[in-house]
PDB file with one MODEL, atoms N, CA, C and O in Angstrom:
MODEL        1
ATOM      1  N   UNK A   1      50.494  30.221  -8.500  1.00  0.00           N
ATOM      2  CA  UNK A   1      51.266  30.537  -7.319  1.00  0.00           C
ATOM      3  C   UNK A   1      51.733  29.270  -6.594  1.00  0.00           C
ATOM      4  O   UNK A   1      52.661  29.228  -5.786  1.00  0.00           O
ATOM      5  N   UNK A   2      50.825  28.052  -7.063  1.00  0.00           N
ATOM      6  CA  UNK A   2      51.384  26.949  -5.831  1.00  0.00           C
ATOM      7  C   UNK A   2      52.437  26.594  -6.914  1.00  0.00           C
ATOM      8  O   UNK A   2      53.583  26.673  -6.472  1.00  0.00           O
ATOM      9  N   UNK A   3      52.349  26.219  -8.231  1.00  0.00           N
ATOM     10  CA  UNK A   3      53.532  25.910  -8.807  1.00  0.00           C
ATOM     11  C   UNK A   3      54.657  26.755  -8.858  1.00  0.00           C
ATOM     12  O   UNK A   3      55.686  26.337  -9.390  1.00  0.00           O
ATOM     13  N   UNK A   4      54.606  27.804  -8.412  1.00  0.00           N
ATOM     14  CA  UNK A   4      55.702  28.855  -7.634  1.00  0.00           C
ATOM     15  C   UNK A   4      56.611  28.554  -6.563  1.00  0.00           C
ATOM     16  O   UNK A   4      57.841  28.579  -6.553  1.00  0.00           O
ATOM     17  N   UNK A   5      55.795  28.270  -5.676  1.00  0.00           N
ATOM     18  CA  UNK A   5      55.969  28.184  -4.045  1.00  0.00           C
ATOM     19  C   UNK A   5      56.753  26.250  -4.429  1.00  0.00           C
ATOM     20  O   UNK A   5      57.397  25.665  -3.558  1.00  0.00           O
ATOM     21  N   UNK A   6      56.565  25.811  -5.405  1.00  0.00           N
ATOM     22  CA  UNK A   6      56.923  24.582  -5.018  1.00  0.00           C
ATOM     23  C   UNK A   6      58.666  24.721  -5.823  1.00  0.00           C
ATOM     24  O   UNK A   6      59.678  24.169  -5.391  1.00  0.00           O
ATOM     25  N   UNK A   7      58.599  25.394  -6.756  1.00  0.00           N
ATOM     26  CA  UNK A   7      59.427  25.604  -7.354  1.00  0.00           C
ATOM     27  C   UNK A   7      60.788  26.488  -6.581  1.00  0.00           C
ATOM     28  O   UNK A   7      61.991  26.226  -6.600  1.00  0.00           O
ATOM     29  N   UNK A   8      60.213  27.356  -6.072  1.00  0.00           N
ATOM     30  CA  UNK A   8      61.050  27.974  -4.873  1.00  0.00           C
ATOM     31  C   UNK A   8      61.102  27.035  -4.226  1.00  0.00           C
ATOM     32  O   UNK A   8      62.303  27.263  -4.078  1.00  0.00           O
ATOM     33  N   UNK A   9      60.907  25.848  -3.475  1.00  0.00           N
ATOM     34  CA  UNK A   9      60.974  25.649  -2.263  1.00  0.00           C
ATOM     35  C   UNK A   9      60.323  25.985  -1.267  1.00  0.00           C
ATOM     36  O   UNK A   9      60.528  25.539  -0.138  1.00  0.00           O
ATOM     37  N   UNK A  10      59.450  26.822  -1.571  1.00  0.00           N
ATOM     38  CA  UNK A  10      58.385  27.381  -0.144  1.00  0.00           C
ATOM     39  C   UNK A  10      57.332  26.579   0.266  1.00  0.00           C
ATOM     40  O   UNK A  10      56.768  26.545   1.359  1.00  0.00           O
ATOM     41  N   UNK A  11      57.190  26.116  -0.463  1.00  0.00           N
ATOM     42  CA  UNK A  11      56.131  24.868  -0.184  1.00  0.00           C
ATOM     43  C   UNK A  11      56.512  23.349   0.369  1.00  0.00           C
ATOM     44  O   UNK A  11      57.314  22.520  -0.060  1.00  0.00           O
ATOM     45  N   UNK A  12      55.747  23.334   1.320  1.00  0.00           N
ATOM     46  CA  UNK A  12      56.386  21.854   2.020  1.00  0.00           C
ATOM     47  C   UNK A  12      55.480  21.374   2.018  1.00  0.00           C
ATOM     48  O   UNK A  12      55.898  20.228   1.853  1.00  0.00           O
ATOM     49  N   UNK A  13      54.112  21.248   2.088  1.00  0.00           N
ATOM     50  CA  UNK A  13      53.167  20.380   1.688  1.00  0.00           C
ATOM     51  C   UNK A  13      51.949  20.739   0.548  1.00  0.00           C
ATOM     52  O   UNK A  13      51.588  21.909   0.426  1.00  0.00           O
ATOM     53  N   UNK A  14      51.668  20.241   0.167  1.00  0.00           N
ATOM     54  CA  UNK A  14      50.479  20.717  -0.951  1.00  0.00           C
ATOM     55  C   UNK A  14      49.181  19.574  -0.885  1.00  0.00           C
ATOM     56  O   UNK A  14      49.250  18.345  -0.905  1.00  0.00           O
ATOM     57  N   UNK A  15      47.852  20.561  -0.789  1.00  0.00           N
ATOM     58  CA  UNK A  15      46.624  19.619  -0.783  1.00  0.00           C
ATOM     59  C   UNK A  15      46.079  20.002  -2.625  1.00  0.00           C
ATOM     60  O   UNK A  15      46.030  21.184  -2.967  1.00  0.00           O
ATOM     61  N   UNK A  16      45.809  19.166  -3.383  1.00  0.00           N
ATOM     62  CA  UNK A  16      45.066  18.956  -4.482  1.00  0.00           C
ATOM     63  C   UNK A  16      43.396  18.072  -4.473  1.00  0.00           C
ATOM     64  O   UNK A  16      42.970  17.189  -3.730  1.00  0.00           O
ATOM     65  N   UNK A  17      42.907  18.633  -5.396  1.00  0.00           N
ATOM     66  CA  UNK A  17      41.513  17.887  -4.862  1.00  0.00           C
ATOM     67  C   UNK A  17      41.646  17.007  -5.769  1.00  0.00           C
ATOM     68  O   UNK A  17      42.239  17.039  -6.847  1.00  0.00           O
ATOM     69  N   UNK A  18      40.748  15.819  -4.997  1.00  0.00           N
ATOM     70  CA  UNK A  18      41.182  14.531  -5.661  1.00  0.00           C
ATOM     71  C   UNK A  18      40.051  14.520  -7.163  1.00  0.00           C
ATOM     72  O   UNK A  18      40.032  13.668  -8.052  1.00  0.00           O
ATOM     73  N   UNK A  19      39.115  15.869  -7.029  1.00  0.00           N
ATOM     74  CA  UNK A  19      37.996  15.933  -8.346  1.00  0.00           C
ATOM     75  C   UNK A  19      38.636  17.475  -9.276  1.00  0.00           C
ATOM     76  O   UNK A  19      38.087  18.414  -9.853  1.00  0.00           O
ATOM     77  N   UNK A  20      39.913  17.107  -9.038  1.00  0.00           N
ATOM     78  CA  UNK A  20      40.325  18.536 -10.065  1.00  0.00           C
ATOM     79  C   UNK A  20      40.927  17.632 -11.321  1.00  0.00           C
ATOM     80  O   UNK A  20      41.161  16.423 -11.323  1.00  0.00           O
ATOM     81  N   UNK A  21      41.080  18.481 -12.256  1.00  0.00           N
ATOM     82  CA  UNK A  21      40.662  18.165 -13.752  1.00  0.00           C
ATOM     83  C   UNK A  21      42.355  17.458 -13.973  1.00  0.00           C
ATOM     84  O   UNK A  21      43.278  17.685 -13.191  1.00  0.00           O
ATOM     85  N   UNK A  22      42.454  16.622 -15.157  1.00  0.00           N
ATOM     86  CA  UNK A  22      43.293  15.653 -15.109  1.00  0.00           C
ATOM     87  C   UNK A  22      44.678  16.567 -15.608  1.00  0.00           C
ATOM     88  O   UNK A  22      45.766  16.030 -15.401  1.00  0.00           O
ATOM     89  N   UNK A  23      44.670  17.625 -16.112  1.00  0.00           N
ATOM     90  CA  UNK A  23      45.754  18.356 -16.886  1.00  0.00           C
ATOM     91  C   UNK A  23      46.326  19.377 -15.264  1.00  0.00           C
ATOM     92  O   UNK A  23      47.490  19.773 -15.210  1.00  0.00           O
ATOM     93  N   UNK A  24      45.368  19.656 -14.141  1.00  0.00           N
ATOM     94  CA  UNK A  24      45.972  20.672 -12.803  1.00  0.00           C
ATOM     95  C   UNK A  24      46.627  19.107 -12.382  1.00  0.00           C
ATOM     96  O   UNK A  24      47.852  18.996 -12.361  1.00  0.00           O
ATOM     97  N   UNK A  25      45.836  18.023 -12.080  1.00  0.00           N
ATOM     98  CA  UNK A  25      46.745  16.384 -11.603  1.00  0.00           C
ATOM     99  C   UNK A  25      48.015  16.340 -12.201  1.00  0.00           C
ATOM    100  O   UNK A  25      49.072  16.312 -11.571  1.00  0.00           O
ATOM    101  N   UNK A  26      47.918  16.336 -13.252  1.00  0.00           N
ATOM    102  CA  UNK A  26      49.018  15.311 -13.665  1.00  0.00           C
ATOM    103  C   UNK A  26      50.426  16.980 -13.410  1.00  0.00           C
ATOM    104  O   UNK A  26      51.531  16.692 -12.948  1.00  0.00           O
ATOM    105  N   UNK A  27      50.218  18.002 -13.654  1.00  0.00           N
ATOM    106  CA  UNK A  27      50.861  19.288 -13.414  1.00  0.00           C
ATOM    107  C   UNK A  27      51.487  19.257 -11.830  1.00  0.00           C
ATOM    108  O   UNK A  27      52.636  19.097 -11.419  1.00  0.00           O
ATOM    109  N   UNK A  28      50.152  19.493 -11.113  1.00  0.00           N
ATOM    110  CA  UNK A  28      51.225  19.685  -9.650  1.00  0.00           C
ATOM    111  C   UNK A  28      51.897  18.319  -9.189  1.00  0.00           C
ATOM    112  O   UNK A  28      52.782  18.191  -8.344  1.00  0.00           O
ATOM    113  N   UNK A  29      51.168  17.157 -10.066  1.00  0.00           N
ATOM    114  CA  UNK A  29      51.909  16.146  -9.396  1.00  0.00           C
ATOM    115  C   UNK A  29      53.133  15.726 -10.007  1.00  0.00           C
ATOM    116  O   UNK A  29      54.029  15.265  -9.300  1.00  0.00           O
ATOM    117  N   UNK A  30      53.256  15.829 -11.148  1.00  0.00           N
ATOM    118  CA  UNK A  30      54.478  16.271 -11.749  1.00  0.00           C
ATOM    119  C   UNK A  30      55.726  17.221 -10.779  1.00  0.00           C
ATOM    120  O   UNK A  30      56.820  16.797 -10.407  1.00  0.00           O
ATOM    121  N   UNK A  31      55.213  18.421 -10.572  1.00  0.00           N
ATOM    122  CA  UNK A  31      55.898  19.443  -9.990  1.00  0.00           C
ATOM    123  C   UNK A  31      56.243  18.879  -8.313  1.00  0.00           C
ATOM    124  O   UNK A  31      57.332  19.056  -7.767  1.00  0.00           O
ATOM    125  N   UNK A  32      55.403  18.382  -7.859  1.00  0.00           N
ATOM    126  CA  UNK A  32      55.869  17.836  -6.694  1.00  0.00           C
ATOM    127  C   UNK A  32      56.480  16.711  -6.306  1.00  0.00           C
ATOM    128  O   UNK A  32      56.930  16.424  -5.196  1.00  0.00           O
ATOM    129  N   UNK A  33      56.458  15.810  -7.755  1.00  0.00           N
ATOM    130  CA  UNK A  33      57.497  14.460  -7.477  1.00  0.00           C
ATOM    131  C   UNK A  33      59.041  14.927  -8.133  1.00  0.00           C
ATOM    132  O   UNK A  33      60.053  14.384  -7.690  1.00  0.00           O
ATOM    133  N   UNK A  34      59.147  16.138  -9.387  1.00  0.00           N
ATOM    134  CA  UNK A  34      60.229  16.925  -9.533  1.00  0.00           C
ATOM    135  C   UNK A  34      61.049  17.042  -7.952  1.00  0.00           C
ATOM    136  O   UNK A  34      61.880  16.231  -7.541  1.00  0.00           O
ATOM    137  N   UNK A  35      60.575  18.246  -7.238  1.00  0.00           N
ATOM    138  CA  UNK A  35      60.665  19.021  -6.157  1.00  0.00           C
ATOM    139  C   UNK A  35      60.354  17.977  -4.632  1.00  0.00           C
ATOM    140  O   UNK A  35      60.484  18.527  -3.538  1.00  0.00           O
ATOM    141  N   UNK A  36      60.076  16.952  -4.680  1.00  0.00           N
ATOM    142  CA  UNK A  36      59.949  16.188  -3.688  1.00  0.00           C
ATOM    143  C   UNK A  36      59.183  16.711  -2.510  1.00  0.00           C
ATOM    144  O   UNK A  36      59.422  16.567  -1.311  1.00  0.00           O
ATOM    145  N   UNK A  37      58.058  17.449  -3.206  1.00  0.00           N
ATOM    146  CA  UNK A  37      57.141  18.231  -1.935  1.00  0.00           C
ATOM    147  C   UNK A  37      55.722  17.221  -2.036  1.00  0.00           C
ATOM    148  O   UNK A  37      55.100  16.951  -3.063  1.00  0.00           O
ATOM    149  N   UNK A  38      55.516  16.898  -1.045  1.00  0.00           N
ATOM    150  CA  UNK A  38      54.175  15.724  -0.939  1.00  0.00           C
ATOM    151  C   UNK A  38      53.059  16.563  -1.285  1.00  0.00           C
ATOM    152  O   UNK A  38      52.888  17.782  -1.266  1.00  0.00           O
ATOM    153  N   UNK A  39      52.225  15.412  -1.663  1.00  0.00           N
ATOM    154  CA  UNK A  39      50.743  15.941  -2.409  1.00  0.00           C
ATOM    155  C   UNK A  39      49.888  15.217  -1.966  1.00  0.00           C
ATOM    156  O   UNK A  39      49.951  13.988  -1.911  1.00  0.00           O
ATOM    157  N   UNK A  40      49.013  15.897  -1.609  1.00  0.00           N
ATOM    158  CA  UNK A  40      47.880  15.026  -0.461  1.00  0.00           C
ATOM    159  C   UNK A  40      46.583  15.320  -1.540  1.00  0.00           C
ATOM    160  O   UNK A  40      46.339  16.322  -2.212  1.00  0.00           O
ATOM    161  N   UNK A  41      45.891  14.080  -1.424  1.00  0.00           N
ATOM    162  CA  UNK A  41      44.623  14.303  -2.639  1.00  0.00           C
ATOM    163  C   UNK A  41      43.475  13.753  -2.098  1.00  0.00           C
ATOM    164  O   UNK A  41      42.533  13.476  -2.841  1.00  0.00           O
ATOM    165  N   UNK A  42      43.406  13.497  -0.541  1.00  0.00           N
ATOM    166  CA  UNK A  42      42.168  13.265   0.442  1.00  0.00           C
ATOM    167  C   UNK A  42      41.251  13.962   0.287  1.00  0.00           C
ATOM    168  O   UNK A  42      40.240  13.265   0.197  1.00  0.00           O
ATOM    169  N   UNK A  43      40.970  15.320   0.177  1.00  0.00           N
ATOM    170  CA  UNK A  43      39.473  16.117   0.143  1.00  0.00           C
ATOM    171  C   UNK A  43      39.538  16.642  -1.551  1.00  0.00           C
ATOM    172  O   UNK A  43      40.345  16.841  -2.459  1.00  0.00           O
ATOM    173  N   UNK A  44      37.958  16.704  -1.212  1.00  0.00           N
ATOM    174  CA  UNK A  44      37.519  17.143  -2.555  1.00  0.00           C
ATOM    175  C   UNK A  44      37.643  18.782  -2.691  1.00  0.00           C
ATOM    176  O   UNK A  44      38.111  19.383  -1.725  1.00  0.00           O
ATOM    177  N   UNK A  45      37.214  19.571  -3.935  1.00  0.00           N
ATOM    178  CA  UNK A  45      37.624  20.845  -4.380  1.00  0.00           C
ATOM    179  C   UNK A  45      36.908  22.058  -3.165  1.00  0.00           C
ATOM    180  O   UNK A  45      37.423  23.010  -2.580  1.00  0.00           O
ATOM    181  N   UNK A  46      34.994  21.272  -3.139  1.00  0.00           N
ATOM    182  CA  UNK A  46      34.775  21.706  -1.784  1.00  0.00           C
ATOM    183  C   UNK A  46      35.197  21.716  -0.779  1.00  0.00           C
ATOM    184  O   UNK A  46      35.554  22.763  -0.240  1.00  0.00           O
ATOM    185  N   UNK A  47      35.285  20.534  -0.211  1.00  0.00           N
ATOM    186  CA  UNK A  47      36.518  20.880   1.299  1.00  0.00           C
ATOM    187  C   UNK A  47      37.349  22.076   1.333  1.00  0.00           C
ATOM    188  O   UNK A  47      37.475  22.971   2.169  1.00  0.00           O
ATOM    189  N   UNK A  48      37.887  21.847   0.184  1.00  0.00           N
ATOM    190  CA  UNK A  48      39.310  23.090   0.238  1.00  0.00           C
ATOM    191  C   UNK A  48      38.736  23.959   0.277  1.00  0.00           C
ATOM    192  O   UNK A  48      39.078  24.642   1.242  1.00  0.00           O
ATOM    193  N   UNK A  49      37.585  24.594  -0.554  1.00  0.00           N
ATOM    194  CA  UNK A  49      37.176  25.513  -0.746  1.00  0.00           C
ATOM    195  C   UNK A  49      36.712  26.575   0.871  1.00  0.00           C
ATOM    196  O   UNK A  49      36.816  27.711   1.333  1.00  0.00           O
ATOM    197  N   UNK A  50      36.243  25.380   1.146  1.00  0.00           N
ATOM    198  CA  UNK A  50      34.963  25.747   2.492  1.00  0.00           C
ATOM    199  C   UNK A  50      36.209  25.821   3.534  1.00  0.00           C
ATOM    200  O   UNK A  50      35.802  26.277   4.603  1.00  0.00           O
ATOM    201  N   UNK A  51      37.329  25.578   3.559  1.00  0.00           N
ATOM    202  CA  UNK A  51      38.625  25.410   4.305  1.00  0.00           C
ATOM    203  C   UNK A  51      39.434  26.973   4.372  1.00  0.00           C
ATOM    204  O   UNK A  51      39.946  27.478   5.371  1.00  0.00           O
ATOM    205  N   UNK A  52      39.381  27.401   3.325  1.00  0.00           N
ATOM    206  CA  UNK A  52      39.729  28.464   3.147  1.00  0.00           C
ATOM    207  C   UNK A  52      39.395  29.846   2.416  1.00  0.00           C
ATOM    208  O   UNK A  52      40.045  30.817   2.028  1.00  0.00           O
ATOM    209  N   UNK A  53      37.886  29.395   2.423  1.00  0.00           N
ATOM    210  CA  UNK A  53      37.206  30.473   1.890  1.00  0.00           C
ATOM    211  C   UNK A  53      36.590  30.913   0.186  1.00  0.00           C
ATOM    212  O   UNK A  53      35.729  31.728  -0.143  1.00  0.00           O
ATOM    213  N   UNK A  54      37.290  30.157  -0.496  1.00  0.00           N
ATOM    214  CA  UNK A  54      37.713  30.415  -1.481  1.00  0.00           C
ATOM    215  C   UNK A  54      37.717  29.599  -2.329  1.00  0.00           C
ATOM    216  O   UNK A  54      38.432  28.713  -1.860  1.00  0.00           O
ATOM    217  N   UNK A  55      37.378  29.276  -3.327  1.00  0.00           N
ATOM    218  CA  UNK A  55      37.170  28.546  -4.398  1.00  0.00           C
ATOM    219  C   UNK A  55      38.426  28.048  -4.775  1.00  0.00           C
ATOM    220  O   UNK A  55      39.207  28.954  -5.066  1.00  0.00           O
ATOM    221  N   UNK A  56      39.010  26.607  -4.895  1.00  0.00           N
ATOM    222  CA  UNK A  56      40.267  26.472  -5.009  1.00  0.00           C
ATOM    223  C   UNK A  56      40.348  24.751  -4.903  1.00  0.00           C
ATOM    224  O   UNK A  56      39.605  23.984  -4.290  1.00  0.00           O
ATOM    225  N   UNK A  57      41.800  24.408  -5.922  1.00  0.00           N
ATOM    226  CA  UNK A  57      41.453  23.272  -6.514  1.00  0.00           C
ATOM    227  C   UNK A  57      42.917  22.649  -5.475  1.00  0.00           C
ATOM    228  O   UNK A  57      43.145  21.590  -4.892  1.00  0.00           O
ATOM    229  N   UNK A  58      43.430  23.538  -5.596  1.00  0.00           N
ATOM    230  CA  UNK A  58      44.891  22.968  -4.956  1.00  0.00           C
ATOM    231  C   UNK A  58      45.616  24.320  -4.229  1.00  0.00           C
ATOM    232  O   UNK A  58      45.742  25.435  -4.736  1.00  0.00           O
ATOM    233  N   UNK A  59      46.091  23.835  -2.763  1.00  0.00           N
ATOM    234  CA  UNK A  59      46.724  24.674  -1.779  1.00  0.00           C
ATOM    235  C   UNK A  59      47.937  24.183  -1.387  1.00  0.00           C
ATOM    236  O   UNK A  59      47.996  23.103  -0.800  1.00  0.00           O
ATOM    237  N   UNK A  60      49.222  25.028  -1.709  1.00  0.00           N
ATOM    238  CA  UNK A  60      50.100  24.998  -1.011  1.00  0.00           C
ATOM    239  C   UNK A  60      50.598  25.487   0.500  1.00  0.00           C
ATOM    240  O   UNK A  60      50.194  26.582   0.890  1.00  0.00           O
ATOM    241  N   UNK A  61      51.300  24.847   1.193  1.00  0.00           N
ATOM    242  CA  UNK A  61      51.150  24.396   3.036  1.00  0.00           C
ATOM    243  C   UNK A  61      52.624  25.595   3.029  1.00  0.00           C
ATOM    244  O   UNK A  61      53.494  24.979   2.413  1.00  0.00           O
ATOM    245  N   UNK A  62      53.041  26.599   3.335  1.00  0.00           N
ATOM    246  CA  UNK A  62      54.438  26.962   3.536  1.00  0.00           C
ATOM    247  C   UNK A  62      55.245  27.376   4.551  1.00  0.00           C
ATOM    248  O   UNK A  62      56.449  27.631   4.593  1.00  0.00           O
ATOM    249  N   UNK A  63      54.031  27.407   5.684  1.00  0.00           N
ATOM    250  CA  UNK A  63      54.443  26.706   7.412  1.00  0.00           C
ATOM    251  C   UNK A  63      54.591  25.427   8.113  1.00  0.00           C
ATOM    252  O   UNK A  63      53.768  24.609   8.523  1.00  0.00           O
ATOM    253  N   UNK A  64      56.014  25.488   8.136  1.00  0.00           N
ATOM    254  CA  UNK A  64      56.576  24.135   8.558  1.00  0.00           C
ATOM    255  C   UNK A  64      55.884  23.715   9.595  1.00  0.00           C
ATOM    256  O   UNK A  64      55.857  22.488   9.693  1.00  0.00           O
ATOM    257  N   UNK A  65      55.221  24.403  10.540  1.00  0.00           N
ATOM    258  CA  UNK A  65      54.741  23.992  11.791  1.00  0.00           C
ATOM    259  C   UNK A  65      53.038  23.925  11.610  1.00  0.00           C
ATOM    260  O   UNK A  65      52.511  23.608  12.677  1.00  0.00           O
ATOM    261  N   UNK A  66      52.347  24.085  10.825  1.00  0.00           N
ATOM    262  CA  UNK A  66      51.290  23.712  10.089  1.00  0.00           C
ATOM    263  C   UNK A  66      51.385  22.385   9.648  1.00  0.00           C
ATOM    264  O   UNK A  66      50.676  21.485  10.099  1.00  0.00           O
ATOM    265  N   UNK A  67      52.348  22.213   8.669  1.00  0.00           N
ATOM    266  CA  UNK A  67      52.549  21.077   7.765  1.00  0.00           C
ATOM    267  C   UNK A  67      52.685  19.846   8.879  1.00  0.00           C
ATOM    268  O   UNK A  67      52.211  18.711   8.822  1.00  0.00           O
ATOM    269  N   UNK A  68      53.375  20.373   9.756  1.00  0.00           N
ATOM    270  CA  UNK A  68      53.557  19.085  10.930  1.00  0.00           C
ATOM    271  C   UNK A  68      52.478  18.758  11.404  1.00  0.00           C
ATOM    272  O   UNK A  68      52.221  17.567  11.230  1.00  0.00           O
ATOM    273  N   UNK A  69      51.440  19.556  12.145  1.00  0.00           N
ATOM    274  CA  UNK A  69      50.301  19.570  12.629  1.00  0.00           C
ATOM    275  C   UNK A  69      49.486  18.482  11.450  1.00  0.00           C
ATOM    276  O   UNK A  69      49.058  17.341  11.623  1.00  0.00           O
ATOM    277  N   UNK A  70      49.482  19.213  10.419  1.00  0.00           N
ATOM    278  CA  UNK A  70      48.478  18.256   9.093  1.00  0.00           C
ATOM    279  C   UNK A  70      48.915  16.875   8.976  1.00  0.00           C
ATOM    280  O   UNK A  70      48.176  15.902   8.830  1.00  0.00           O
ATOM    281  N   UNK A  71      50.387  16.876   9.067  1.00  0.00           N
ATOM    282  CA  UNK A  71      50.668  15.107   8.457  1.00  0.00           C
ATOM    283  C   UNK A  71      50.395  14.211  10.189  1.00  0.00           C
ATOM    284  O   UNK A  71      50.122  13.033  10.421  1.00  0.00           O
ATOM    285  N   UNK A  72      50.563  15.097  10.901  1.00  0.00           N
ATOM    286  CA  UNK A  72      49.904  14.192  12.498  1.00  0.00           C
ATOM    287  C   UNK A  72      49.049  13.633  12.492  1.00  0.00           C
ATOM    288  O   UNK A  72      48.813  12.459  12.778  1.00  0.00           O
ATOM    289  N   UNK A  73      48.081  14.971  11.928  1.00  0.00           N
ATOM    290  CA  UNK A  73      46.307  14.898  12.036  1.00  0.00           C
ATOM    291  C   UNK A  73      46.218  13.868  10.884  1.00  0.00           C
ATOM    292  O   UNK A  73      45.313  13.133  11.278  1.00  0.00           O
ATOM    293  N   UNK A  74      46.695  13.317   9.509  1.00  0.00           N
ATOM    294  CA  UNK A  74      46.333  12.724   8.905  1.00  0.00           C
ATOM    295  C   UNK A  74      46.779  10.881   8.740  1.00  0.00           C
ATOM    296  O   UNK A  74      46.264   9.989   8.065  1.00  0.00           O
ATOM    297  N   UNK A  75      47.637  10.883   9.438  1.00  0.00           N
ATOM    298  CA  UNK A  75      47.928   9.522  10.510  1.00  0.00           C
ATOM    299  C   UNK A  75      46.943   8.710  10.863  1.00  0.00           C
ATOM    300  O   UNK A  75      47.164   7.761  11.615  1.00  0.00           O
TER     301      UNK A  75
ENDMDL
END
């Protein structure tokens, strides 16, 4: 789904964990230097996980006013 959302365009930011396996890396980061949607690889698979509930290696951002908030906070 995030390689969806990036592909549409719905995605304006994307978090990947910086301990996900080298074939999901080199994929969304591929897909997001294609599509020119930034890829943030600061937290690990836990973080994300514990972030949103859910077991998960990589999250796409598709509220612009979120995404703003995140690249502030990560300044």
């Amino acid at each position: 789904m995030v390689v969806k959302a990036i592909q549409d365009g719905k995605a304006k930011l994307v978090f990947l964990a910086h301990d996900a396996g080298p074939n999901l890396t080199k994929k969304i980061q591929d897909k997001g230097h294609y599509y020119q949607v930034e890829i943030v690889t600061v937290f690990s698979t836990l973080e994300l996980s514990i972030a949103v509930g859910k077991s998960r290696k990589v999250l796409a951002v598709t509220d612009a006013g979120f995404t703003k908030k995140m690249r502030s906070l990560m300044e």
